[in-house]
Backbone bond lengths (Angstrom), bond angles and torsions (degrees), N, CA, C in turn:
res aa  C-N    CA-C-N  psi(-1)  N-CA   C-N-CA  omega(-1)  CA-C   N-CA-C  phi
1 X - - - 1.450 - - 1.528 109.56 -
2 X 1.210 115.03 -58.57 1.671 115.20 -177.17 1.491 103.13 -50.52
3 X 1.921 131.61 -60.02 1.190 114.11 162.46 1.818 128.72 -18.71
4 X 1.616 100.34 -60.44 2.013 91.99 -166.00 1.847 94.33 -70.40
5 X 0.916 108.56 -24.71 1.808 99.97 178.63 1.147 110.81 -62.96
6 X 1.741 118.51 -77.38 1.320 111.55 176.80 1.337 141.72 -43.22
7 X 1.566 113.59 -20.50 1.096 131.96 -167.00 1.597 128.71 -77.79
8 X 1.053 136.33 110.04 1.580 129.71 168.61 1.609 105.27 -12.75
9 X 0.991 115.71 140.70 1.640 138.36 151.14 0.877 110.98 -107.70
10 X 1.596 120.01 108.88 1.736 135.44 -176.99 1.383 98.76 -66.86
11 X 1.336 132.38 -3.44 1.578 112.90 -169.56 1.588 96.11 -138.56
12 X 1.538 116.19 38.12 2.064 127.84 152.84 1.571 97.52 -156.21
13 X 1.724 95.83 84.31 1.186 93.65 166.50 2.229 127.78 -54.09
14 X 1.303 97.68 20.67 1.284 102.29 -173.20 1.500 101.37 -96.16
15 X 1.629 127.90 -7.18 1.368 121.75 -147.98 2.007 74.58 -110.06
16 X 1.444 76.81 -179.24 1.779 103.98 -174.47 1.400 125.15 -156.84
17 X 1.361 111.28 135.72 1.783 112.79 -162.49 1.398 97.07 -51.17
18 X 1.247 128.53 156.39 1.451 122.41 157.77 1.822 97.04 -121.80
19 X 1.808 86.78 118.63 1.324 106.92 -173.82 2.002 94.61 -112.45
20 X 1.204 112.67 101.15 1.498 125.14 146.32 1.306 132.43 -138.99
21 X 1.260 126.16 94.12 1.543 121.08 161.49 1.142 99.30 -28.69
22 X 1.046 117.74 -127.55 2.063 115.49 -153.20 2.041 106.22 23.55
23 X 1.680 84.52 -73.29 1.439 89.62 -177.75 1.138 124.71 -24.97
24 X 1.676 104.03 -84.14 1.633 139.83 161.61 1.436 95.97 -5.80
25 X 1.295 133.03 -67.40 1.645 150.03 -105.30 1.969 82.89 -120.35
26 X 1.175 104.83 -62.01 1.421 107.66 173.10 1.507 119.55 -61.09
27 X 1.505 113.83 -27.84 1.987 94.41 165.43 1.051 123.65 -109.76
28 X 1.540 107.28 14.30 1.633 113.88 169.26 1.839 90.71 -91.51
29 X 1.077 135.08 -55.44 1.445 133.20 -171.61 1.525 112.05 -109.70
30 X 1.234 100.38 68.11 1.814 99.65 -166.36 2.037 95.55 -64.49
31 X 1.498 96.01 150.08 1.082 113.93 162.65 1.318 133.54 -53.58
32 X 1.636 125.08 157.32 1.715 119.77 176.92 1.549 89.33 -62.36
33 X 1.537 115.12 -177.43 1.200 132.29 178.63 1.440 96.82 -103.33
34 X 1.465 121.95 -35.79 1.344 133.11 177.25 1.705 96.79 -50.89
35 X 1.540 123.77 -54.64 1.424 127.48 -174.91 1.454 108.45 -35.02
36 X 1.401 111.78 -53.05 1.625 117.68 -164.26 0.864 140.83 -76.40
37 X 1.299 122.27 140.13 1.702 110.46 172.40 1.653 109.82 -99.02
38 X 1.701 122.08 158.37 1.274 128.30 -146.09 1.220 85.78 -143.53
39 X 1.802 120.84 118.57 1.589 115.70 162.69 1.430 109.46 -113.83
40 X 1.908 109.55 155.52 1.453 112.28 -150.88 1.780 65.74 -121.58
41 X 1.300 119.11 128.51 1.213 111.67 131.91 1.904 122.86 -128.37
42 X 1.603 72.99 145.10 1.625 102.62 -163.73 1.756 104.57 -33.97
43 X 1.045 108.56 -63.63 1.481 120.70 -164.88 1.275 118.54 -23.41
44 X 1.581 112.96 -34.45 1.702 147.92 175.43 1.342 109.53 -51.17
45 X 1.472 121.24 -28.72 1.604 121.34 -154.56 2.178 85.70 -126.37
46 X 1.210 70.43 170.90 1.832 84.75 -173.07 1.527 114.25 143.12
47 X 2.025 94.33 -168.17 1.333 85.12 -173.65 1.595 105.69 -78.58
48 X 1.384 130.61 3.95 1.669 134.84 -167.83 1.393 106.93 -91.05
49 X 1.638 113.62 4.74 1.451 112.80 153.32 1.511 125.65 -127.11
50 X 1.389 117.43 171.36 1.355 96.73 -160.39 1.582 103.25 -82.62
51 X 1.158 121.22 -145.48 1.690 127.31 177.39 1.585 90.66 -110.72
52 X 0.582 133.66 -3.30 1.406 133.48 -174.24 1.515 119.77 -124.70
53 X 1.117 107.38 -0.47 1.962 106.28 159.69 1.499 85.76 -108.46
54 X 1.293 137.21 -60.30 1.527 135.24 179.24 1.379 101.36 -37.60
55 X 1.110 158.63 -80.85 1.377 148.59 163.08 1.110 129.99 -7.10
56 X 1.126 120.13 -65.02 1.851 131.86 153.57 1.063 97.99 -54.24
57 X 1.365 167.74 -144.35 1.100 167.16 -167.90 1.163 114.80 41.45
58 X 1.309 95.75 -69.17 1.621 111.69 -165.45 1.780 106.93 -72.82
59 X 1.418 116.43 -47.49 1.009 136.90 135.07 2.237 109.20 2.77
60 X 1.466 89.96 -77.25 1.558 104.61 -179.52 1.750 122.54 -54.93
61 X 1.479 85.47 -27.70 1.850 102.50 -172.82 1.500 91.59 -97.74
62 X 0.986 150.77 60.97 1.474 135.97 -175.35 1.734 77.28 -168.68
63 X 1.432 118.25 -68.75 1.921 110.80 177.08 1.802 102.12 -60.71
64 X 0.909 131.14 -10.89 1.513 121.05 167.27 1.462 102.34 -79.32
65 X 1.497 112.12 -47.69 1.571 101.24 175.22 1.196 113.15 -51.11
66 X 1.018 119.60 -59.17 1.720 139.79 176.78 1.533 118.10 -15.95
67 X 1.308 90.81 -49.66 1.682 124.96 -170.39 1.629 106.20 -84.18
68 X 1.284 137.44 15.33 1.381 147.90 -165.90 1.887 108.21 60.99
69 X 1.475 116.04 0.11 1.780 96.50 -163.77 2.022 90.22 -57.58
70 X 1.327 82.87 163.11 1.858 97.67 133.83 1.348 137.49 -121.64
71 X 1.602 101.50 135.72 1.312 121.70 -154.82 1.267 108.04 -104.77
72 X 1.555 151.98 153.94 1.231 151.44 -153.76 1.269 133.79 173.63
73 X 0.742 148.74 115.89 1.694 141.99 -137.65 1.658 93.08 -91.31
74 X 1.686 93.67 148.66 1.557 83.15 170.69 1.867 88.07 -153.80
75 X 1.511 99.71 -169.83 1.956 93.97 -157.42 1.702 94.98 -130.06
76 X 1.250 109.60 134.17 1.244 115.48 165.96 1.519 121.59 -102.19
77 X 1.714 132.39 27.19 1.241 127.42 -135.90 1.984 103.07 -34.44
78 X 1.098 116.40 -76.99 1.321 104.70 -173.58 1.378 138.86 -46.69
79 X 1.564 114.91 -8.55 1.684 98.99 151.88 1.215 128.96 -15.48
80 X 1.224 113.12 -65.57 1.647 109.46 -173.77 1.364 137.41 -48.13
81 X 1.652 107.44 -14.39 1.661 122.81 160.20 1.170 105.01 -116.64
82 X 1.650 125.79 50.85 1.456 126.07 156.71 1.787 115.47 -67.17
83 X 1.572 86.75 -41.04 1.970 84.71 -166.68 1.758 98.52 -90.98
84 X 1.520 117.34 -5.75 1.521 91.76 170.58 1.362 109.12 -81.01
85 X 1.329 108.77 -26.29 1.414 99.79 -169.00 1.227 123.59 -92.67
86 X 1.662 110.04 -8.27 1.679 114.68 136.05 1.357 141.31 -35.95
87 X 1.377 82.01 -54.25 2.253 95.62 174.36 1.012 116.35 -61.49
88 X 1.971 112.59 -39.23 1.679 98.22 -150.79 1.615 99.86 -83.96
89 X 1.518 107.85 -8.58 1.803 114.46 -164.81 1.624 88.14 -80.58
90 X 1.434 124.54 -60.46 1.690 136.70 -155.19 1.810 93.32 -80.29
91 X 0.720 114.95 0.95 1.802 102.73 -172.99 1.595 79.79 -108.65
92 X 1.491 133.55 -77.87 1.207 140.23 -143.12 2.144 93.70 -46.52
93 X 2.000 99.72 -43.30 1.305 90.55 -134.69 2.016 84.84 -83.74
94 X 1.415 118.15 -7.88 1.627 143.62 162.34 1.553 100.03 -28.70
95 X 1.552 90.30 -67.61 1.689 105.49 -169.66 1.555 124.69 -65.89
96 X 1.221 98.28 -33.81 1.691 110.48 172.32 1.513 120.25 -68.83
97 X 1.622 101.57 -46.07 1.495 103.19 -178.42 2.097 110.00 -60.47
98 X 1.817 106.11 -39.93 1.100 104.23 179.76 1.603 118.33 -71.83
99 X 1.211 107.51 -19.09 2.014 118.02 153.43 1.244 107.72 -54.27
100 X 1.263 121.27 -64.45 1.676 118.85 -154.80 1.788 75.45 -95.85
101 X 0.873 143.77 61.56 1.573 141.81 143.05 1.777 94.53 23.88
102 X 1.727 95.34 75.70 1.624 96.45 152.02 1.551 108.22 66.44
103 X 1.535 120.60 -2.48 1.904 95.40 -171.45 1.944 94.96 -91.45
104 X 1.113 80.77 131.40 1.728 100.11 174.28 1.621 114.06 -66.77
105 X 1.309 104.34 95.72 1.727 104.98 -168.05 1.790 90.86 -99.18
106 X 1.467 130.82 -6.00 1.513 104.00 174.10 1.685 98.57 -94.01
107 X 1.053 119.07 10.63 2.052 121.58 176.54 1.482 84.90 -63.73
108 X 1.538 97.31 144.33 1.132 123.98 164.51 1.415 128.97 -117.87
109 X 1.216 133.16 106.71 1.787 130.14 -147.62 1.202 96.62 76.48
110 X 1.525 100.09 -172.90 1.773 138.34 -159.20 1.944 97.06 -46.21
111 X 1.056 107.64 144.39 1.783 122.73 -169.41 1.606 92.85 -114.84
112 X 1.619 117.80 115.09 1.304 100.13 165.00 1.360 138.81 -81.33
113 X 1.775 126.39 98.10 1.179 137.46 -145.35 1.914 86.06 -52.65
114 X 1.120 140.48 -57.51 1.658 123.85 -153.30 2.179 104.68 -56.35
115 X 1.479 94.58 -30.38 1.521 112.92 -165.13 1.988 87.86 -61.80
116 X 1.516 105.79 -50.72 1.285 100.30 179.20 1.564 131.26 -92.71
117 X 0.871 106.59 8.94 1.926 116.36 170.60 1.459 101.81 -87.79
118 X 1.610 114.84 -44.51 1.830 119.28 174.43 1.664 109.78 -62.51
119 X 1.321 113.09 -26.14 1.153 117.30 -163.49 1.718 104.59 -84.42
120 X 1.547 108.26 -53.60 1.903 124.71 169.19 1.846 88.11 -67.91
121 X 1.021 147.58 -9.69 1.169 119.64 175.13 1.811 109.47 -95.92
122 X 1.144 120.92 -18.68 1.417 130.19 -155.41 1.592 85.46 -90.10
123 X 1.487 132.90 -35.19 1.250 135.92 -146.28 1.804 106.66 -91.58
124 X 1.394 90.72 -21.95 1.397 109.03 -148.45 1.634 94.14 -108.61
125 X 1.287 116.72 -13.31 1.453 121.10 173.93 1.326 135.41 -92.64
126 X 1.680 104.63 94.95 1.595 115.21 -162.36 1.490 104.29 -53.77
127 X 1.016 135.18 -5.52 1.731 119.39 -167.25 1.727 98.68 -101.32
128 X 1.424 115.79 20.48 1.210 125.85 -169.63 1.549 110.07 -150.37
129 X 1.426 119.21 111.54 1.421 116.07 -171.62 1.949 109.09 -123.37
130 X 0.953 119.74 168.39 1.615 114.52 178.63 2.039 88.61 -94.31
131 X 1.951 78.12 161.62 1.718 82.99 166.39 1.203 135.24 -69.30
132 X 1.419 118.95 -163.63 2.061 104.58 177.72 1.288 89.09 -77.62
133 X 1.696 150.64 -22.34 0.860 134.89 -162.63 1.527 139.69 -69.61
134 X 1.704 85.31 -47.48 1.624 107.04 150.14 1.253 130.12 -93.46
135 X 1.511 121.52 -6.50 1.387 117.29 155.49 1.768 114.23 -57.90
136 X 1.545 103.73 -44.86 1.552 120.06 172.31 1.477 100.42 -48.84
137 X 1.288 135.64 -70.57 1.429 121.54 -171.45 1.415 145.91 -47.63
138 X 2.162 86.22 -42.88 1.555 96.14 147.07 1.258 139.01 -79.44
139 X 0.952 112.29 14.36 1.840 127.28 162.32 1.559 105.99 -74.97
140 X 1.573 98.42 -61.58 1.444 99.61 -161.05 1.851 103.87 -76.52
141 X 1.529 122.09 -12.20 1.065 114.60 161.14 1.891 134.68 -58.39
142 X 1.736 87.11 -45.05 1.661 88.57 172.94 1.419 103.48 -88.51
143 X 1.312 151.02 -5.30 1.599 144.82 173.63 2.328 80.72 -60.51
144 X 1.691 105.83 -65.46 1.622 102.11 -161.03 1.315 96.34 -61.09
145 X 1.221 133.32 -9.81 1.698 110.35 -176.68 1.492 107.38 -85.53
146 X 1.912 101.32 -72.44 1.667 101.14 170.19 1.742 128.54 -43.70
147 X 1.379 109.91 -54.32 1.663 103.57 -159.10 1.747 92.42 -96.10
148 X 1.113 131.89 -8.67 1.473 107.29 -167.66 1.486 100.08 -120.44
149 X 1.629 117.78 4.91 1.257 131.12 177.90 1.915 119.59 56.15
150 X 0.785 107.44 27.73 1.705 147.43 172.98 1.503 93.46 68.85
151 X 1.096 132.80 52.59 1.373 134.21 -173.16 1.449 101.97 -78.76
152 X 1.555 140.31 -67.70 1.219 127.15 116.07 1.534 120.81 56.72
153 X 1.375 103.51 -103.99 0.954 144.91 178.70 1.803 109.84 -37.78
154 X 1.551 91.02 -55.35 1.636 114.82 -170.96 2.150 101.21 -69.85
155 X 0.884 79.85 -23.71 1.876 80.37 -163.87 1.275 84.80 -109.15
156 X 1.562 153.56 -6.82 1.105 138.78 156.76 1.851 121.08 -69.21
157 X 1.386 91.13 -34.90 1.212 92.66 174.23 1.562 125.96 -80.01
158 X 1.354 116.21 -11.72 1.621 138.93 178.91 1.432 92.19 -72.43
159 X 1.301 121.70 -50.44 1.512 125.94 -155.39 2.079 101.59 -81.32
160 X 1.580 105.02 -36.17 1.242 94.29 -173.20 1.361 100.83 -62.36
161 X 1.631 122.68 -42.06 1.796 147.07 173.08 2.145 77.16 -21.24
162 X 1.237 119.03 -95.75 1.226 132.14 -175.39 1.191 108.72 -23.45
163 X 0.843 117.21 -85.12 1.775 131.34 -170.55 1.406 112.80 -37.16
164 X 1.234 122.70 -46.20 1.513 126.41 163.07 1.655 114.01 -58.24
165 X 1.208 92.73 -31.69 2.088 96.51 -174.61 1.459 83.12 -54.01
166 X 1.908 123.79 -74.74 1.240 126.34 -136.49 1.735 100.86 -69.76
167 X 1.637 109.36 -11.60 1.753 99.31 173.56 1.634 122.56 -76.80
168 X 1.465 97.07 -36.09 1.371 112.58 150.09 1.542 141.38 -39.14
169 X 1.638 90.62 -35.54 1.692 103.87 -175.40 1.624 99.73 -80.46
170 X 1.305 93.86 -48.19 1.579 102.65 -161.09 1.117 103.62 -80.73
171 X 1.939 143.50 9.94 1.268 134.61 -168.49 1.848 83.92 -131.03
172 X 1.488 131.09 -12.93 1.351 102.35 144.49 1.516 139.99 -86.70
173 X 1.740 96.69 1.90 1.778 90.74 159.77 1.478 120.62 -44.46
174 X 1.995 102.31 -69.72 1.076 145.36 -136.76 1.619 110.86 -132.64
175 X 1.627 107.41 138.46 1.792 108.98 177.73 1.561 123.41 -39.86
176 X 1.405 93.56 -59.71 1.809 110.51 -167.16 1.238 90.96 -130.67
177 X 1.149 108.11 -179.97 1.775 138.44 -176.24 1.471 90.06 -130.63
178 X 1.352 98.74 125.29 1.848 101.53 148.53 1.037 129.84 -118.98
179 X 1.093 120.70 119.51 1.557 126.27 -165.87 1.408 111.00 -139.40
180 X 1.703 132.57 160.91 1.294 116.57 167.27 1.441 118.06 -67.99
181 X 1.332 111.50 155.26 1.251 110.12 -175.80 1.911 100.54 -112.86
182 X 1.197 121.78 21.51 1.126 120.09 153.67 1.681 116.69 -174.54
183 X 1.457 141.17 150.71 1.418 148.21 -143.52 1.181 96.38 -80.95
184 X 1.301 118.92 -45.12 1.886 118.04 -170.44 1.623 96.44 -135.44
185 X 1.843 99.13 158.13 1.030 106.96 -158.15 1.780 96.29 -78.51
186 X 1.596 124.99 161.16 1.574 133.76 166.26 1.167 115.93 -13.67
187 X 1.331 155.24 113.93 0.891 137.74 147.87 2.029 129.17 -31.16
């Protein structure tokens, strides 16, 4: 699994090998659990999850205790504008790609022309429409491009700049972060 993740996808020239020993070295010989340290930050829990992924969770950090880790609270203040500052970056950059019809301007090196003829062909094919969901996004992408002049956009990306500092801060306390990784449990 860590291979198909880390790994280039020959067919989005946007992806990139992920080359780290440490990594590599750590999921070929993963560590005791006793070795690690485990940070809880708060920001993760609330009323935006249910009582019932918070339960399991907490649940999980209590058998890590169990297990000798140490566990320790640590703070993410800006969580709480993770998903605006998701939208305004993925909607703005939504709307552009469906402007420039699909050409991948964050690819880095060679663009695979078949990846993008399927891609200008999929866009361009009326017998094929997106849902209200992503029609909704690209709305609110060209509203932040045209009327708000991607301003938006500009301070979204300052804030993600941030938000990574404080994952950074809080991931040289501590090994991992545990947090839920979603509000309600699977359907």
């Amino acid at each position: 699994m860590f291979d198909a993740l880390s790994g280039r996808d020959s067919r989005d020239s946007t992806t990139r090998a992920f080359d780290d020993e440490p990594a590599t070295e750590a999921v070929a010989n993963p560590p005791r659990i006793a070795d690690l340290s485990f940070g809880v930050p708060a920001e993760f829990f609330g009323p935006h999850v249910s009582d019932a992924v918070e339960s399991h969770v907490r649940d999980r950090i209590e058998a890590l205790r169990g297990a000798g880790a140490t566990v320790s609270s640590v703070s993410i203040p800006l969580f709480s504008e993770a998903v605006d500052v998701w939208s305004a970056i993925t909607n703005v950059e939504f709307a552009l790609a469906l402007r420039m019809n699909g050409a991948p301007f964050a690819a880095t090196g060679p663009i695979d022309s078949q990846w993008h003829a399927a891609a200008t062909e999929g866009i361009d094919d009326p017998d094929r429409s997106f849902g209200s969901v992503v029609q909704r996004k690209a709305i609110e992408g060209e509203y932040l491009i045209d009327e708000l002049d991607t301003r938006p956009y500009v301070a979204a990306r300052n804030a993600r700049e941030a938000l990574a500092a404080q994952f950074d801060a809080a991931l040289e306390a501590v090994d991992v972060l545990v947090t839920p990784t979603m509000p309600v449990p699977a359907p």
